[in-house]
MDTraj code that builds the backbone (N, CA, C; nanometers):
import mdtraj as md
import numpy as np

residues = "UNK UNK UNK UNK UNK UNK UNK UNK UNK UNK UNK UNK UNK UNK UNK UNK UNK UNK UNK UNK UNK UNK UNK UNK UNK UNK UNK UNK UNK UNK UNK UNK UNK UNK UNK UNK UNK UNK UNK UNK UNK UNK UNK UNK UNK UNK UNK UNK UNK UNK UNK UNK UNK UNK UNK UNK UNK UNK UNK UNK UNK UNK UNK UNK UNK UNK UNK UNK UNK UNK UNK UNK UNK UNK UNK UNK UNK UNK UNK UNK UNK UNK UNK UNK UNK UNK UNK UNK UNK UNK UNK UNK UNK UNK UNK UNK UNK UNK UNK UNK UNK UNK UNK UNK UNK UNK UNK UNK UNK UNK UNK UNK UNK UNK UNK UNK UNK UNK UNK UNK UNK UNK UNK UNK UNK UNK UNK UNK UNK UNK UNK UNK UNK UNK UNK UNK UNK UNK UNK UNK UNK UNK UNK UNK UNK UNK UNK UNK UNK UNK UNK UNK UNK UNK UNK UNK UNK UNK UNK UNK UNK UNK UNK UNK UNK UNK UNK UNK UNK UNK UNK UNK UNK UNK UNK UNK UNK UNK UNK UNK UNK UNK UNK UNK UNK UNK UNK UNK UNK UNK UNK UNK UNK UNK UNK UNK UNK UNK UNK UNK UNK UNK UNK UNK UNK UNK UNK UNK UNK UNK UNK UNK UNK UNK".split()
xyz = np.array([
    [3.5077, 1.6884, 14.3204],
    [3.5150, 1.5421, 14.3093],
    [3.4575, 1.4972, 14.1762],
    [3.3578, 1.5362, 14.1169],
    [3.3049, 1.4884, 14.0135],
    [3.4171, 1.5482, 13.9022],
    [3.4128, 1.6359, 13.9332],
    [3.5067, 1.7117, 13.8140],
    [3.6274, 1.5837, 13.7867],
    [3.6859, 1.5449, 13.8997],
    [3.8120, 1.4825, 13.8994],
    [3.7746, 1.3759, 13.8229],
    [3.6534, 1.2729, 13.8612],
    [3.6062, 1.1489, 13.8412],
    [3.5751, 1.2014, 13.6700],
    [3.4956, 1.2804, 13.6266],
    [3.5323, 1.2926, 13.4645],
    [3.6238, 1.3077, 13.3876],
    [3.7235, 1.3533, 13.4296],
    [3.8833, 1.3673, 13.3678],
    [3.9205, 1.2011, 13.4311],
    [3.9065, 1.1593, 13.4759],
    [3.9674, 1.0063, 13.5057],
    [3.8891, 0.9178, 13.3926],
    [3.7792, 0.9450, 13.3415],
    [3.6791, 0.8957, 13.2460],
    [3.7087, 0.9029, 13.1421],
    [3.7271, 0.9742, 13.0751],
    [3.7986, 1.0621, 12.9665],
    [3.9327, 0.9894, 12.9781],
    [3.9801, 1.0138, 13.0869],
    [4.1390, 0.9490, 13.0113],
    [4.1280, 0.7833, 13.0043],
    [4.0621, 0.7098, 13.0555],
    [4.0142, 0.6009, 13.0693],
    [3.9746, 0.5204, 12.9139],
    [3.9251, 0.6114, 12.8892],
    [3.8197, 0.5949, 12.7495],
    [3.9749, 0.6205, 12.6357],
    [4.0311, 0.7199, 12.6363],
    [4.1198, 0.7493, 12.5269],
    [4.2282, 0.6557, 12.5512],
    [4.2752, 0.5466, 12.6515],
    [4.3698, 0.4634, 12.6945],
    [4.3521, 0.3439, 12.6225],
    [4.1684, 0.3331, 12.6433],
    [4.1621, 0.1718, 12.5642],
    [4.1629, 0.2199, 12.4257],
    [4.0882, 0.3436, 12.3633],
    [4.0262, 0.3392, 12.2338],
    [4.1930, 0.3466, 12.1684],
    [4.3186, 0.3661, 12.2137],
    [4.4909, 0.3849, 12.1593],
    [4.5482, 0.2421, 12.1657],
    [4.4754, 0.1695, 12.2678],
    [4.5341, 0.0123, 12.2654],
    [4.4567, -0.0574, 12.1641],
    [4.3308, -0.0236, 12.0991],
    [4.2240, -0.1375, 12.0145],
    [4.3290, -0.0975, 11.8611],
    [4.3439, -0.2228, 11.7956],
    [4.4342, -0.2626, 11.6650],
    [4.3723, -0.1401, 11.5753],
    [4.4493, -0.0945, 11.5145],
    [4.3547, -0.0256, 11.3591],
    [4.3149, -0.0971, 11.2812],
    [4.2345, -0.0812, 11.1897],
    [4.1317, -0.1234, 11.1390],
    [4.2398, -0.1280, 10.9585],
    [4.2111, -0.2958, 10.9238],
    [4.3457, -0.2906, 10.7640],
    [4.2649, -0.1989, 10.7018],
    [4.3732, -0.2061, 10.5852],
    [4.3764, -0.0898, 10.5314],
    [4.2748, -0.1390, 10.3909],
    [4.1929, -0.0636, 10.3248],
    [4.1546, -0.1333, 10.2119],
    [4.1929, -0.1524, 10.0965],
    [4.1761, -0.2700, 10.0577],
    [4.2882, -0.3295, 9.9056],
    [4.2415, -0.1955, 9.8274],
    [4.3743, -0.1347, 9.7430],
    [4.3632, -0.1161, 9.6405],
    [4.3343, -0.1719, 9.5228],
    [4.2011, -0.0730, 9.4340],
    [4.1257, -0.1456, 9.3446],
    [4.1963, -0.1573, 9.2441],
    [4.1767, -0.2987, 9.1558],
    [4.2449, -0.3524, 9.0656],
    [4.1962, -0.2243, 8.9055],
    [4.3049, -0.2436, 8.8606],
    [4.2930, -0.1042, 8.7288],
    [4.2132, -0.1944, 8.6050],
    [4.1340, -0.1445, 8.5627],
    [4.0154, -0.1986, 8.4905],
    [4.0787, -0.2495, 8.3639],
    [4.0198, -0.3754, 8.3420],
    [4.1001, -0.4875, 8.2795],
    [4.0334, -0.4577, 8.0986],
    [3.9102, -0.3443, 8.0811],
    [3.8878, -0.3825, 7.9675],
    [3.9773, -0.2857, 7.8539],
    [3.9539, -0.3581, 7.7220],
    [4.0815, -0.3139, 7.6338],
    [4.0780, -0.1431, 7.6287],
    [4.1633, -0.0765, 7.5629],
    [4.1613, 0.0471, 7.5003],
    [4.0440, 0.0861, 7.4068],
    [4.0282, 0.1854, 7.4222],
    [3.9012, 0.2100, 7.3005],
    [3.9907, 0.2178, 7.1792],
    [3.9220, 0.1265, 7.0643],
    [3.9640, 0.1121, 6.9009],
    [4.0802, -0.0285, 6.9099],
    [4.0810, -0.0558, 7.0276],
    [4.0906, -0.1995, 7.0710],
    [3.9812, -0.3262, 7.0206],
    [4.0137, -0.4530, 6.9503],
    [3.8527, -0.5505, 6.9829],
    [3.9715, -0.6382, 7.1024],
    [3.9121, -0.7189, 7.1457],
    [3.9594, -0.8700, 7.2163],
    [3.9960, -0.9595, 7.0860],
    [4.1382, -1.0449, 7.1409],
    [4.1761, -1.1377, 7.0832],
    [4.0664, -1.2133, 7.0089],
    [4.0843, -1.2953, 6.8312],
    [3.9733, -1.3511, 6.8010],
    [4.0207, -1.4642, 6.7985],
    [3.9366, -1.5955, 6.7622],
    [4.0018, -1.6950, 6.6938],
    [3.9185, -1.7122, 6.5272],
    [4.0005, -1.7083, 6.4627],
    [3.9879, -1.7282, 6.3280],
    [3.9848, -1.8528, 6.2387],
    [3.9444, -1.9774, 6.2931],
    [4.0023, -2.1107, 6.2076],
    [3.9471, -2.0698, 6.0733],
    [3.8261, -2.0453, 6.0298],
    [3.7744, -2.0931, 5.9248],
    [3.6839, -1.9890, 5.8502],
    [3.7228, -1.8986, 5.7465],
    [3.6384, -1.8131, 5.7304],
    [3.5393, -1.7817, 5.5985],
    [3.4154, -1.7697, 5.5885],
    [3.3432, -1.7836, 5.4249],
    [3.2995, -1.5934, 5.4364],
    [3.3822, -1.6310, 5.2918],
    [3.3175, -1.4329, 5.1915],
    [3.2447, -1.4732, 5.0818],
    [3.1360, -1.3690, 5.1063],
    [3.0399, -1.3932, 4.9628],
    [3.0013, -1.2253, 4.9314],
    [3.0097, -1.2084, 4.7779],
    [2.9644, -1.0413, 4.7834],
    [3.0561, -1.0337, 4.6200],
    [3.0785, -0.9568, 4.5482],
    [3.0592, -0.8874, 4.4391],
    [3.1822, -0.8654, 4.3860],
    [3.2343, -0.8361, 4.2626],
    [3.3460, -0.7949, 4.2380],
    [3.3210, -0.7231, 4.1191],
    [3.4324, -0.6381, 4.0512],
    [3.4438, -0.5250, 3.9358],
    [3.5328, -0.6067, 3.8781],
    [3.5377, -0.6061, 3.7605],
    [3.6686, -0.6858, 3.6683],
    [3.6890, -0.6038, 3.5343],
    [3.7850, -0.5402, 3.5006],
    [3.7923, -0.4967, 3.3830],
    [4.0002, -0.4884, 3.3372],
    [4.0219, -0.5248, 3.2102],
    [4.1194, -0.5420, 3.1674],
    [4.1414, -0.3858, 3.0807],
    [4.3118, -0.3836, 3.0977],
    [4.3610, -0.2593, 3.0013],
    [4.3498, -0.3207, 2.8825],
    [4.2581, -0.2225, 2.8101],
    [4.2315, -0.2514, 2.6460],
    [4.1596, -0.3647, 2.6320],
    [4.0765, -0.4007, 2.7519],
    [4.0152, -0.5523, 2.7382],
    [3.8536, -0.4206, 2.6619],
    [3.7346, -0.5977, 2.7141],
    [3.6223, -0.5462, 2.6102],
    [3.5418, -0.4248, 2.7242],
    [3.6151, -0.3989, 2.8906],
    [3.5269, -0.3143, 2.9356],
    [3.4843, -0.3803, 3.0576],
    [3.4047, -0.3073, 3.1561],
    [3.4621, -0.3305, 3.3306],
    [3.2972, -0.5027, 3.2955],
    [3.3192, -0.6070, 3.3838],
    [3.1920, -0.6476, 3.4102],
    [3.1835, -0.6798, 3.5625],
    [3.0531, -0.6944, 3.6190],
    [3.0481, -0.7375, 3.7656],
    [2.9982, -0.8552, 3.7592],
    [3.1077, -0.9157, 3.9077],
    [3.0598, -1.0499, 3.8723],
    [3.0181, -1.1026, 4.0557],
    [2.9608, -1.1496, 4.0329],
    [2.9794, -1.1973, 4.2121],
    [3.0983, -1.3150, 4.2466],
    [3.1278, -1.3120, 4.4392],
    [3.2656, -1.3855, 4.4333],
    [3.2370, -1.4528, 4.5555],
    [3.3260, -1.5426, 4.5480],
    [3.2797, -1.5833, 4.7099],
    [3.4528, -1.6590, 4.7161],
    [3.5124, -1.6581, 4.8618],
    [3.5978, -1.7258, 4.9261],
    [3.6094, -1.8197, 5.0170],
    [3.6604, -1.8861, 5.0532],
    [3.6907, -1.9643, 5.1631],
    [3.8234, -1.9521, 5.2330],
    [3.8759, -1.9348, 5.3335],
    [3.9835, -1.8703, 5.4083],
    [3.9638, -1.9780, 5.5020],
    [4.1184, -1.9997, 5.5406],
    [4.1480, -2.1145, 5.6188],
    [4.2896, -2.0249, 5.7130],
    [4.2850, -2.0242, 5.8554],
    [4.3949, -1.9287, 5.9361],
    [4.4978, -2.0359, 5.9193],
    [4.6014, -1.9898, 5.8515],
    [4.7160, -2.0819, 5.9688],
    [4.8390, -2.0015, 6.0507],
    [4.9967, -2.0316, 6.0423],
    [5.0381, -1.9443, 6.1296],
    [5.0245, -1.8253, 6.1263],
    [4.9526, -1.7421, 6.2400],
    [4.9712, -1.6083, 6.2031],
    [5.0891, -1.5593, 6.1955],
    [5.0880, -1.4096, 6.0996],
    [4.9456, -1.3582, 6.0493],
    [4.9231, -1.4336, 5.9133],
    [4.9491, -1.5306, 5.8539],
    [4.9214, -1.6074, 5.7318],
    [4.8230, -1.6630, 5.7174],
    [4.7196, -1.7002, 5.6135],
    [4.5972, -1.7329, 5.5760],
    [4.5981, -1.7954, 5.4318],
    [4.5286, -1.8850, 5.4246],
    [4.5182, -1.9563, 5.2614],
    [4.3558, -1.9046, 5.2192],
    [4.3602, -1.8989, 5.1053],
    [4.2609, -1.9010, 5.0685],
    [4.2350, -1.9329, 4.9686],
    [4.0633, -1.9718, 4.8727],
    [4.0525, -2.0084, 4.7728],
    [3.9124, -1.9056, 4.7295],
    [3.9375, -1.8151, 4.6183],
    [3.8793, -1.7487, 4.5399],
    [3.7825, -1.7851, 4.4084],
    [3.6431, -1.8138, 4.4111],
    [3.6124, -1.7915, 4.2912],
    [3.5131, -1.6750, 4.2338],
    [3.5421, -1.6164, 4.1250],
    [3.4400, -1.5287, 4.0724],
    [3.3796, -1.5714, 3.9567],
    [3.2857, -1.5130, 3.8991],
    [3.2126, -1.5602, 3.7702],
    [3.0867, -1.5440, 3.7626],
    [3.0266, -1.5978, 3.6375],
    [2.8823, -1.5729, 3.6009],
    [2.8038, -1.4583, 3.6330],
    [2.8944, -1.3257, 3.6249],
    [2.8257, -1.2544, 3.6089],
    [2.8094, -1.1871, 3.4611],
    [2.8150, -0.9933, 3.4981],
    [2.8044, -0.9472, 3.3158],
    [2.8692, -0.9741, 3.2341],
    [2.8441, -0.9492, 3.0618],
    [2.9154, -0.9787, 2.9837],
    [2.9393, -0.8802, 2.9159],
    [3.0697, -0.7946, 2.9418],
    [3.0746, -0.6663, 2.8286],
    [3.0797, -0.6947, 2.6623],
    [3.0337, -0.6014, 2.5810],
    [3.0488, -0.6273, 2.4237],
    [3.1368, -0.5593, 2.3745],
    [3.2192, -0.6233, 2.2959],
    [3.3020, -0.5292, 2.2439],
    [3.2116, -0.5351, 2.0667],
    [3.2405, -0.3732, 2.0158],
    [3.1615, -0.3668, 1.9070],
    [3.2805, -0.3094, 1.7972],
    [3.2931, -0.3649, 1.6788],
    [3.3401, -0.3300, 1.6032],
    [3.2675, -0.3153, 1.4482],
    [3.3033, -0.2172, 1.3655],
    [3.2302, -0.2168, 1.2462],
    [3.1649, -0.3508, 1.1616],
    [3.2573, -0.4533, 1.2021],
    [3.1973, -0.5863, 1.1009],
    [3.1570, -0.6872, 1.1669],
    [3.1259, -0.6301, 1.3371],
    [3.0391, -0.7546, 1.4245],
    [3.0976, -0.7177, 1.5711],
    [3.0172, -0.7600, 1.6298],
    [2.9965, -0.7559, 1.8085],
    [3.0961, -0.8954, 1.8461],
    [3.0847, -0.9011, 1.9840],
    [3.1107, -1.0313, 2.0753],
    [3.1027, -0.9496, 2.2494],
    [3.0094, -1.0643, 2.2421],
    [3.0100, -1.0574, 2.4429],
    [3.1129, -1.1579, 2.4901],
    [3.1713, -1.0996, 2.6388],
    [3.2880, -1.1795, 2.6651],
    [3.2289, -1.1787, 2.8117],
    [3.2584, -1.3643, 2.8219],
    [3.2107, -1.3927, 2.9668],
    [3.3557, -1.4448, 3.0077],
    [3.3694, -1.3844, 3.1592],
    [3.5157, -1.4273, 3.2256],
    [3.4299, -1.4804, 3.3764],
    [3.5694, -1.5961, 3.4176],
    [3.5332, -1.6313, 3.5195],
    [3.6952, -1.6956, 3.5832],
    [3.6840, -1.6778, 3.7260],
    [3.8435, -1.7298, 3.7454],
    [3.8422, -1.7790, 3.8692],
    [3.9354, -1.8644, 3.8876],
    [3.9064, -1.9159, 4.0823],
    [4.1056, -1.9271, 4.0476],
    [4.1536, -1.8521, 4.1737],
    [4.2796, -1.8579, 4.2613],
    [4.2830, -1.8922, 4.4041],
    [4.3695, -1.9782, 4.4195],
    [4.4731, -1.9883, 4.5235],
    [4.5691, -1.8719, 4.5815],
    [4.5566, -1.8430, 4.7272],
    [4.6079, -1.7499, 4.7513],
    [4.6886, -1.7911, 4.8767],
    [4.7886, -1.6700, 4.9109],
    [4.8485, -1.6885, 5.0909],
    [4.8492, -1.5496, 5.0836],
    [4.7433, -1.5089, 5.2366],
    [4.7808, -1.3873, 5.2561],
    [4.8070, -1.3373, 5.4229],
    [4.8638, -1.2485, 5.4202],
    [4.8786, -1.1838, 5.5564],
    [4.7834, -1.0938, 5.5947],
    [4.7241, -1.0806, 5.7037],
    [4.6312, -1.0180, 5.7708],
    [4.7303, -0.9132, 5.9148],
    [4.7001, -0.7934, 5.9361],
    [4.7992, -0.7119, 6.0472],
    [4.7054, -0.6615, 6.1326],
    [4.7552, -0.6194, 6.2523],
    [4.6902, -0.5273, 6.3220],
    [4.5581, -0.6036, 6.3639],
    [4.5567, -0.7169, 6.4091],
    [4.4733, -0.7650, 6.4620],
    [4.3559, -0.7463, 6.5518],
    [4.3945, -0.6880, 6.6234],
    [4.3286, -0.6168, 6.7592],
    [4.2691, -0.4759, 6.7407],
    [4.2802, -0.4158, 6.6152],
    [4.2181, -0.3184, 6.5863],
    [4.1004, -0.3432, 6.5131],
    [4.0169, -0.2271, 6.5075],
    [3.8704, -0.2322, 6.3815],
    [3.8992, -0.2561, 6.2678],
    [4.0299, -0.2429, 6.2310],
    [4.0526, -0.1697, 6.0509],
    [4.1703, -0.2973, 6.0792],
    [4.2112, -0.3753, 5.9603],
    [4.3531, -0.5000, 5.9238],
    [4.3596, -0.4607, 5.7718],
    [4.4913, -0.4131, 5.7647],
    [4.5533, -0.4155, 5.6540],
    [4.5393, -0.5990, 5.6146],
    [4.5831, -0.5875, 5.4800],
    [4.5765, -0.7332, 5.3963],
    [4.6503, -0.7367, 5.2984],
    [4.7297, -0.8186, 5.2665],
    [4.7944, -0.8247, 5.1478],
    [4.8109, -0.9588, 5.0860],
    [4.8217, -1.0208, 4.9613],
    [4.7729, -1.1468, 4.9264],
    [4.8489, -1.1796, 4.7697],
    [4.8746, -1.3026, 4.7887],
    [4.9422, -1.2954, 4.6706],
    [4.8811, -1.4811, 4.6029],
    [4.8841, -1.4641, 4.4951],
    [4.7959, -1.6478, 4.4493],
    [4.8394, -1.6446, 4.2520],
    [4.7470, -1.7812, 4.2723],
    [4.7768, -1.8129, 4.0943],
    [4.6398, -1.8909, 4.1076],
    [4.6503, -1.9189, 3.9779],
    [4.4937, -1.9781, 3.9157],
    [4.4566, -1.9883, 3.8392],
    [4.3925, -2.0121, 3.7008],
    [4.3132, -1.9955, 3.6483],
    [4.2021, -1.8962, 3.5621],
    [4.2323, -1.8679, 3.4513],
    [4.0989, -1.7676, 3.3648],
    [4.0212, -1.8456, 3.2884],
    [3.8849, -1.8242, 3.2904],
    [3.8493, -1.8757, 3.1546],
    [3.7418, -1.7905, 3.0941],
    [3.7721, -1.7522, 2.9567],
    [3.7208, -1.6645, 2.8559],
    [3.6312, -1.7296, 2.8039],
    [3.4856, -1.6879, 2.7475],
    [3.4504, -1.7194, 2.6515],
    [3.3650, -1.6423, 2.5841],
    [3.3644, -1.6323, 2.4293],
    [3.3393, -1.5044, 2.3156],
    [3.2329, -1.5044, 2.2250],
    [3.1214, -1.4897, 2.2630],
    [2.9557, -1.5082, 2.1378],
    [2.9913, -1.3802, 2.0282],
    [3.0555, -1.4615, 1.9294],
    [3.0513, -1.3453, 1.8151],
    [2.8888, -1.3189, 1.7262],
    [2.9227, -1.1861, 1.7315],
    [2.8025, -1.1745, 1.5941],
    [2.8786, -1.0937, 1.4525],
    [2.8831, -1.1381, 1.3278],
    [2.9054, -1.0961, 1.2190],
    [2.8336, -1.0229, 1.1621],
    [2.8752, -0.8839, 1.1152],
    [2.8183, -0.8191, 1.0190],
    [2.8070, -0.8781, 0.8680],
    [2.6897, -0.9001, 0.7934],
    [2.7270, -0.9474, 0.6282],
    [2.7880, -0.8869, 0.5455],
    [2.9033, -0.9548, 0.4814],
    [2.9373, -1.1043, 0.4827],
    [3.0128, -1.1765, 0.5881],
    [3.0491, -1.1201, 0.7186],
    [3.1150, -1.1909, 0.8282],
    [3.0159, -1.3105, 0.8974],
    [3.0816, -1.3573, 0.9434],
    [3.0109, -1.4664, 1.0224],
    [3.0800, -1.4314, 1.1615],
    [3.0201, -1.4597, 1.2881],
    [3.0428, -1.4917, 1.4316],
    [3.0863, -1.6333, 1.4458],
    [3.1386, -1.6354, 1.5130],
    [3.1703, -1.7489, 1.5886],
    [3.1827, -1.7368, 1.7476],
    [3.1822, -1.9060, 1.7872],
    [3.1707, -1.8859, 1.9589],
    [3.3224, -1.9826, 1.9862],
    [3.3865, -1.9052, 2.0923],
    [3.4722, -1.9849, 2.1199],
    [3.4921, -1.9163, 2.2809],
    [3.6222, -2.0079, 2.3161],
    [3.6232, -2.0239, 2.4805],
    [3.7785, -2.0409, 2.4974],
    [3.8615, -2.0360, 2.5790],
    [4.0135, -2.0470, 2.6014],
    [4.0171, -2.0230, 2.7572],
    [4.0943, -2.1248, 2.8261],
    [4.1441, -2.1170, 2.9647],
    [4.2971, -2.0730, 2.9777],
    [4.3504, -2.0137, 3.0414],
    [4.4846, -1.9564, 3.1017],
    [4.4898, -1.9543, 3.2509],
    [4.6449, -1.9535, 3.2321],
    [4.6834, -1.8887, 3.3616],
    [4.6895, -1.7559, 3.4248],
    [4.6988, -1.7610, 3.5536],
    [4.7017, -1.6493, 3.6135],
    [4.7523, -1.6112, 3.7116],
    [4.8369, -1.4800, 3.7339],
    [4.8913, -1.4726, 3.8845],
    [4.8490, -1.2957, 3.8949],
    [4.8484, -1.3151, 4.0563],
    [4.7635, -1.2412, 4.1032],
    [4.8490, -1.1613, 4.2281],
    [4.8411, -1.0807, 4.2784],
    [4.8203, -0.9791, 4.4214],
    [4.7324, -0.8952, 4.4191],
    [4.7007, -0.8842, 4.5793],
    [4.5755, -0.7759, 4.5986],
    [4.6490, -0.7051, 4.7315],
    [4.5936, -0.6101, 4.7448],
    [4.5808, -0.5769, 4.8864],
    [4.4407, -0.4636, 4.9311],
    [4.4155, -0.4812, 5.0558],
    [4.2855, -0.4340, 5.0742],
    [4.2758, -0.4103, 5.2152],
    [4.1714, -0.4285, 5.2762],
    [4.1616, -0.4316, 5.3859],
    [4.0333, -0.5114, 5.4874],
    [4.0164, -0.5362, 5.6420],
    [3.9156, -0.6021, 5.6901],
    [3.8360, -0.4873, 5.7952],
    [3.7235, -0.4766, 5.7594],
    [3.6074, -0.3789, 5.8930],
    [3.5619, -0.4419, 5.9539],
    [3.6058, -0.4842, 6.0720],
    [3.5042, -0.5620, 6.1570],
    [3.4143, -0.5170, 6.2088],
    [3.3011, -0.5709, 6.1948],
    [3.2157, -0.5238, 6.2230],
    [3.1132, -0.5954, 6.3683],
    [3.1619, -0.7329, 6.3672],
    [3.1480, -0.7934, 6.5159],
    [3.2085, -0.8649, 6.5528],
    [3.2239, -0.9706, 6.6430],
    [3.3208, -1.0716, 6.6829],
    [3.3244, -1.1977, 6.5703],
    [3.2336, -1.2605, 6.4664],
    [3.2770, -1.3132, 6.3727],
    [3.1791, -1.2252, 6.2292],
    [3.1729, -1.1163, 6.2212],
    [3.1414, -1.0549, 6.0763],
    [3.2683, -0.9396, 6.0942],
    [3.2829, -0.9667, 5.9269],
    [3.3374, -0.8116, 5.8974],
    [3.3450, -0.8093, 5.7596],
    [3.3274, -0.6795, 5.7048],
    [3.3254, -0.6222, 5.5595],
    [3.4541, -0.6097, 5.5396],
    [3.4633, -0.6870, 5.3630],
    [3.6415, -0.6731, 5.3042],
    [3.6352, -0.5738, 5.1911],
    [3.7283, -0.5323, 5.2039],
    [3.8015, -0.4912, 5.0263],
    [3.9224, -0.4735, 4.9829],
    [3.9381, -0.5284, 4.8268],
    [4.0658, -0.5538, 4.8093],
    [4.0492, -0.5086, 4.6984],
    [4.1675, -0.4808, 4.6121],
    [4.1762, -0.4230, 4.5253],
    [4.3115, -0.5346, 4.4220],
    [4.3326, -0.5993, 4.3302],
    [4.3600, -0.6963, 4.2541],
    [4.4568, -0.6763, 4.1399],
    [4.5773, -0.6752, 4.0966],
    [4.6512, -0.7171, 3.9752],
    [4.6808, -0.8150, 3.9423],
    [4.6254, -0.8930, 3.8257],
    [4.6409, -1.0110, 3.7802],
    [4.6915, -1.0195, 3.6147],
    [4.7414, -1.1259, 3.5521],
    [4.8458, -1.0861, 3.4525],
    [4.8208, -1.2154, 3.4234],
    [4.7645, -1.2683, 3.2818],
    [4.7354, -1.3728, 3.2290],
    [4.7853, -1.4213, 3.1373],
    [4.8503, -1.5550, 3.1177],
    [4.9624, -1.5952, 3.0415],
    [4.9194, -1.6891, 2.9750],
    [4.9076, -1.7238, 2.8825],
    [4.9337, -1.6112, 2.7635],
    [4.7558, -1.5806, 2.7838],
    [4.7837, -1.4533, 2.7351],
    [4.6792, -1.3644, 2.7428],
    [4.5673, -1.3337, 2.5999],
    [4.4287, -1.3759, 2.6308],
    [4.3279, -1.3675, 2.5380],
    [4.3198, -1.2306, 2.4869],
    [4.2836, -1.2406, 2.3166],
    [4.3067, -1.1764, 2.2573],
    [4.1507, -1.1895, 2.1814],
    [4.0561, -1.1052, 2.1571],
    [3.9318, -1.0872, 2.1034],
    [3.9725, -1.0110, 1.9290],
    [3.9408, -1.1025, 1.8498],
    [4.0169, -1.0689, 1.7349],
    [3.8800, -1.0267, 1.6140],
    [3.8702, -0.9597, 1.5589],
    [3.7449, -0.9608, 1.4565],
    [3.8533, -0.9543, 1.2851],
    [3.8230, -1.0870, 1.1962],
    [3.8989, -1.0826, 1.0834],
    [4.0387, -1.0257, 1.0643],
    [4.1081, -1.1411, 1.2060],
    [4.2372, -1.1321, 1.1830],
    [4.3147, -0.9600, 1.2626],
    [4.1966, -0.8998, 1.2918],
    [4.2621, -0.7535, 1.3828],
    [4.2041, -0.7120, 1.5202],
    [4.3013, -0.7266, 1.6216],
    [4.3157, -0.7425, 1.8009],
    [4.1925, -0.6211, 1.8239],
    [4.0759, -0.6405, 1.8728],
    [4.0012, -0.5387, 1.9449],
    [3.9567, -0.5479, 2.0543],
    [3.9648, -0.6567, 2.1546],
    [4.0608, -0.6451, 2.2492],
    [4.1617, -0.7686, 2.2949],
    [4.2338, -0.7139, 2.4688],
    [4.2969, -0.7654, 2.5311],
    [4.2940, -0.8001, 2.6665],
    [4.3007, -0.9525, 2.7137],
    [4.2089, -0.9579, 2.8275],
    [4.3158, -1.0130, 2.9690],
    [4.3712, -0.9651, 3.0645],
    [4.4573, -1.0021, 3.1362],
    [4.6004, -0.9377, 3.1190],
    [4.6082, -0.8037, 3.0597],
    [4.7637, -0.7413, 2.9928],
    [4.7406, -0.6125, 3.0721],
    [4.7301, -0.5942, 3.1952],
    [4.7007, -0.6856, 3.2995],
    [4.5522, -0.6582, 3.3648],
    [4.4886, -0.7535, 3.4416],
    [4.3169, -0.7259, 3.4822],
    [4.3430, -0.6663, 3.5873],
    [4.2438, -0.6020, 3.6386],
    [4.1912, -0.4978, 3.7646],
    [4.0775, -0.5942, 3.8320],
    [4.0839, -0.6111, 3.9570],
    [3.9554, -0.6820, 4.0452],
    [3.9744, -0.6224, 4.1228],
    [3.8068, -0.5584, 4.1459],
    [3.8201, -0.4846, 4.3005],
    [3.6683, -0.5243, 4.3178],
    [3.7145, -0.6007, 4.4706],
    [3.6020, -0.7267, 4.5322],
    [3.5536, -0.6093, 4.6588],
    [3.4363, -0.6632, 4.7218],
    [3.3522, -0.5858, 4.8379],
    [3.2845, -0.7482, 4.8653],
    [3.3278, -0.7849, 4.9802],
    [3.2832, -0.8780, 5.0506],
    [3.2153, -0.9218, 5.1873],
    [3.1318, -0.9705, 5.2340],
    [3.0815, -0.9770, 5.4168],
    [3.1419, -1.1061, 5.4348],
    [3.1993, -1.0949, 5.4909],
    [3.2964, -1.2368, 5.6080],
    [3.2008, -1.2782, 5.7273],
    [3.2377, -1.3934, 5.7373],
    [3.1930, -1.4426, 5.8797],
    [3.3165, -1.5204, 5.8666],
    [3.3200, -1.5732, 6.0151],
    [3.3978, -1.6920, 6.0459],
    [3.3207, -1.7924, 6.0993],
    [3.3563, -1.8985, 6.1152],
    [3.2498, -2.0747, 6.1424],
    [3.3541, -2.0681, 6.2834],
])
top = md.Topology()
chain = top.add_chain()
for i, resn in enumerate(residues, 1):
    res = top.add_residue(resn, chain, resSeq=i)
    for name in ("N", "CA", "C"):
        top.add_atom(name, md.element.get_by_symbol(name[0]), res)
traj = md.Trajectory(xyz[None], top)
């Protein structure tokens, strides 16, 4: 009898526990939303200031000088960007010739439009194209019987660079670009009537800058 009454128990028990609902099933977990590595997150860019250094030296000019530079960058449709460039007041190379010296101070501010790529990565190509402005000016010294003179001349200028952006956080990143510019008509450093040098036929700028954005 007992025997029977436990097999009636048992089946009793396995009758309800086949009628109780199963238990849902659990959501599958959502696939992790953050970017790829060498990925950043979308930025916004309205408004951006560079300040930091540049190399300047012309073929057959008086010789490389550094000057410091600073920009202002304004986003508009991407990937396009305006910007406004000035460099200056920095060294003054000498050019030396047998019948007298001259230091040559350059300084230049351009207008630019450039494209920025690859957004979403660490590393953005750059490429940039502008016009603007040179202005030369020449402290002669004369050997005797020469005399020095000081003089100064502004030109034009057109320009491309291309370079690149390191970001380095969500609004810093380190630039560099590298510059051909071609100055019309182009300064000429003359000692008694004979060319020793030539300044913009064509110039080399290669800038190193820290960005932020506002």
């Amino acid at each position: 009898i007992r025997t029977i009454e436990l097999l009636r128990a048992s089946a009793l028990n396995l009758f309800m526990e086949s009628n109780q609902p199963s238990p849902p099933a659990a959501a599958p977990s959502s696939p992790a939303t953050s970017p790829p590595v060498g990925l950043v997150p979308e930025r916004r860019e309205a408004v951006g200031v560079e300040a930091g250094f540049a190399v300047l030296d012309s073929v057959d000019g008086p010789g490389p000088a550094a000057i410091p530079v600073g920009r202002l960058r304004i986003s508009l449709l991407r990937p396009l960007f305006a910007r406004l460039t000035v460099a200056g007041l920095g060294t003054r190379p000498r050019v030396t010739t047998p019948i007298g010296t001259a230091n040559i101070g350059q300084n230049l501010g351009l207008i630019e439009i450039g494209a920025v790529f690859r957004r979403q990565q660490r590393l953005n190509p750059v490429v940039t194209v502008g016009a603007g402005a040179l202005y030369v000016r020449s402290d002669g010294d004369g050997v005797y019987p020469y005399r020095g003179i000081e003089d100064s001349r502004w030109t034009a200028l057109v320009d491309c660079g291309l370079g690149f952006v390191a970001l380095l956080g969500a609004r810093v990143a380190l630039t560099f670009e590298i510059h051909a510019s071609l100055a019309a008509p182009r300064p000429v450093v003359r000692f008694s009537g004979t060319d020793a040098a030539t300044i913009g036929r064509p110039a080399l700028l290669a800038t190193w800058t820290l960005m932020t954005w506002l």
